[in-house]
N, C-alpha and C positions, 0 to 999 in steps of 0.2 A: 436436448431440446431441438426440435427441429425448426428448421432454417426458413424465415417468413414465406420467401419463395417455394424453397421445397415442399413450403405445408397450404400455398393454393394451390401447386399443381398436384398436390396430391386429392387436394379438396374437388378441384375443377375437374380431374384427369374424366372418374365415372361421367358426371354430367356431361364434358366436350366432347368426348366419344364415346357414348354407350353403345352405338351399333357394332364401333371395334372392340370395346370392352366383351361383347357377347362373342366374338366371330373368334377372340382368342381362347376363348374357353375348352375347343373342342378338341385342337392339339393341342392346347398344353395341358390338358386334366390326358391327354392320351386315350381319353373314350372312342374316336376318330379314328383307326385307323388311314394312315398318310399311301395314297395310291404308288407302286411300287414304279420304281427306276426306270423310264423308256429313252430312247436315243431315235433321235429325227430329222429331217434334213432342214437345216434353213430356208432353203431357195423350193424346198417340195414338201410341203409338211405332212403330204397325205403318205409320204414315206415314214414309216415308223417301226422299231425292230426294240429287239428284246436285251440287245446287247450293241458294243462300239462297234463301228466300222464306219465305211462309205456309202454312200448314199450311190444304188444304181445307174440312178438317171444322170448327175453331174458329177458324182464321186467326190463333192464336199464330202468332208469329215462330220458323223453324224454329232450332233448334240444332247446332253442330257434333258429333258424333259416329265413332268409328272402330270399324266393324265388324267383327270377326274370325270366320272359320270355324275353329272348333275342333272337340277331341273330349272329350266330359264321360262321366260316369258317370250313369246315369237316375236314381240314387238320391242319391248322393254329389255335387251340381250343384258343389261350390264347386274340385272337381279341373280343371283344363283341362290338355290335352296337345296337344302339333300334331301328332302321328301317331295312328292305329286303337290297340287293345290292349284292356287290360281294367284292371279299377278292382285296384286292389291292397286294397283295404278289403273290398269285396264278391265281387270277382270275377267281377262283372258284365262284356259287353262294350261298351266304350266307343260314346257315341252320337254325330251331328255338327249341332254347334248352332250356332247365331249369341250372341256376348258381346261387351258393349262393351268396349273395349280403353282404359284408359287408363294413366299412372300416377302412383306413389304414393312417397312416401318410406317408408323401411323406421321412421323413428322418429315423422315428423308426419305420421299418416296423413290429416289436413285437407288434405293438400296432395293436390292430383289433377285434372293436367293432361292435356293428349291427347299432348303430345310427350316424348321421350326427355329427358332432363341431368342434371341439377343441384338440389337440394334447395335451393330461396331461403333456407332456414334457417340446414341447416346443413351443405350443397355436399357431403352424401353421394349419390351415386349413385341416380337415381331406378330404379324397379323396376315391372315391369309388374301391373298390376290388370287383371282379366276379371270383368265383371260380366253376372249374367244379364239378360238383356231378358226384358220381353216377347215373345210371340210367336214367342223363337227358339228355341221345341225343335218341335217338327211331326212326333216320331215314334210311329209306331203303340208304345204301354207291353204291348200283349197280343197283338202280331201281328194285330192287326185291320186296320179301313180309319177312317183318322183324318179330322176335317173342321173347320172354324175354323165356327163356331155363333154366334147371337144371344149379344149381351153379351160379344164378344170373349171367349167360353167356347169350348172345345173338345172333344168329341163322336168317341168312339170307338165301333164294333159289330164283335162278335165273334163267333165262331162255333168253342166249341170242343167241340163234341160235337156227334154225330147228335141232332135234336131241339130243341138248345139255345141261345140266343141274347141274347148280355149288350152292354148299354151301359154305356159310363164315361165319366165326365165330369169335366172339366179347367176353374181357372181360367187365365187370360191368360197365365201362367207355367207351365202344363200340369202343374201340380199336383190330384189327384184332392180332388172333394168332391161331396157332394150337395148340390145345390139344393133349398131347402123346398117349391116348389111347380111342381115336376119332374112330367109325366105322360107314359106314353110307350105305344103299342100297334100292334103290329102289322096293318095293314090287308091286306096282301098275301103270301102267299108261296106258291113254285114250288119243287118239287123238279128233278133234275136235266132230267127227260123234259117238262119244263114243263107238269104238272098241279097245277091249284091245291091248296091243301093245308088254308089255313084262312081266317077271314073276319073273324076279328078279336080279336085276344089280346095284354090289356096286359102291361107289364112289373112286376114287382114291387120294391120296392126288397130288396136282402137286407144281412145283417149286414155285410156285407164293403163296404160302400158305394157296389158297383154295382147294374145291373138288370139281370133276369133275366126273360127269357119260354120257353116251352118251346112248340113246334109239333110235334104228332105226326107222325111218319114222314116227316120230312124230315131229308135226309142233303146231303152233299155229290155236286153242284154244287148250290148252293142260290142262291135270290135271294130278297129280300125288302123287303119296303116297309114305313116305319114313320113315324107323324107322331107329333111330338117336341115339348110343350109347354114352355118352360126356367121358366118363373115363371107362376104364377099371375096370370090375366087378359091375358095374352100370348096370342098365335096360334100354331095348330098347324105345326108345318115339316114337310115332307114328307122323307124321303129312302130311297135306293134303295140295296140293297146288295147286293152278288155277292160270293159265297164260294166259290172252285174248289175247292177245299181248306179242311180245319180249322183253325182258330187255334190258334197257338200262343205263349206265353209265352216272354221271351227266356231261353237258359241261363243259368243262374246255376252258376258253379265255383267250385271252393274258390278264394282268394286264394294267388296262387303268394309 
């Protein structure tokens, strides 16, 4: 006869988690193939290799790691799905990122190994955890042309209007911020017939916490050239951008 206790929580278990009740199903039926074995640096994560050693940059000792392609939501980072869709929250359309894969117990969440089993505790069924990395979202947030920048920051240019030309900037995690001593201006630009257009026009920060410059009479196909100071007393980076076409912002629909 089972034990009053052991026979609510076995009653309770599905109902208090059915999200994890579901999320264990896919390693442990083994339908899921488990993303194979990587080693990476703590202090540089964008370092990653196929086997142990040191990490270039500081020669830490690298770490095990399990790398997963999945699909998040651009806003909602902590949703992971293993197919395309959309966010149920926002409504947004799902994006395809890199998360480290490991897991967790549904009660001790100290516990967080890289392999499927057993809770050392208390031998509940472990459950999967997806964690954001660094460095693994790499998608354009405004349908622009995205770039990995000084300070492991990340560097977007846009073009959403005739005239119009905005930068946005990403920490390590591709989340939007300004940097305090951010300079940025346009050296060059060609409209489609490749006539120069202007000779030199910064960008401005604006409330919204990108940058904005505006070039007269240039339309699409456009190209432009802009040197991009990220921090004060730092060097200028030069970069080049083509726009066939206008920018656009991804749909956002109601949440079905």
């Amino acid at each position: 006869m089972l034990h009053r206790r052991t026979f609510l929580v076995a009653l309770a278990g599905p109902l208090a988690f059915p999200a994890l009740a579901r999320r264990v199903s896919a390693f442990a039926a083994a339908s899921t193939p488990l993303p194979p074995l990587s080693w990476s640096c703590p202090m540089h994560p964008e370092v990653v290799d196929n086997e142990a050693g040191k990490c270039p940059i500081c020669g830490m000792p690298l770490e095990k790691v399990r790398l997963a392609l999945v699909w998040t939501c651009p806003v909602h980072s902590d949703l992971t799905r293993m197919e395309t869709g959309r966010c149920r929250r926002c409504g947004r359309d799902l994006i395809h990122v890199t998360k480290a894969l490991s897991f967790t117990c549904p009660v001790h969440r100290s516990v967080d190994v890289l392999d499927p089993g057993r809770c050392p505790r208390c031998r509940r069924t472990l459950v999967e955890k997806y964690t954001v990395r660094p460095h693994g979202d790499h998608n354009p947030k405004h349908g622009g042309s995205f770039f990995m920048v000084s300070n492991d920051w990340h560097l977007e240019a846009t073009h959403p209007a005739a005239s119009v030309f905005r930068l946005y900037i990403y920490d390590n995690y591709s989340k939007p911020f300004s940097p305090p001593g951010l300079t940025a201006r346009i050296t060059e630009a060609r409209d489609g017939a490749g006539k120069p257009a202007t000779a030199a026009i910064p960008f401005a920060r604006t409330a919204r916490g990108y940058y904005e410059a505006r070039v007269p009479n240039v339309a699409v196909p456009a190209t432009i050239a802009a040197n991009v100071r990220f921090e004060a007393g730092d060097k200028e980076y030069r970069f080049d951008f083509l726009f066939p076409d206008y920018s656009k912002d991804p749909t956002v629909r109601p949440p079905r």
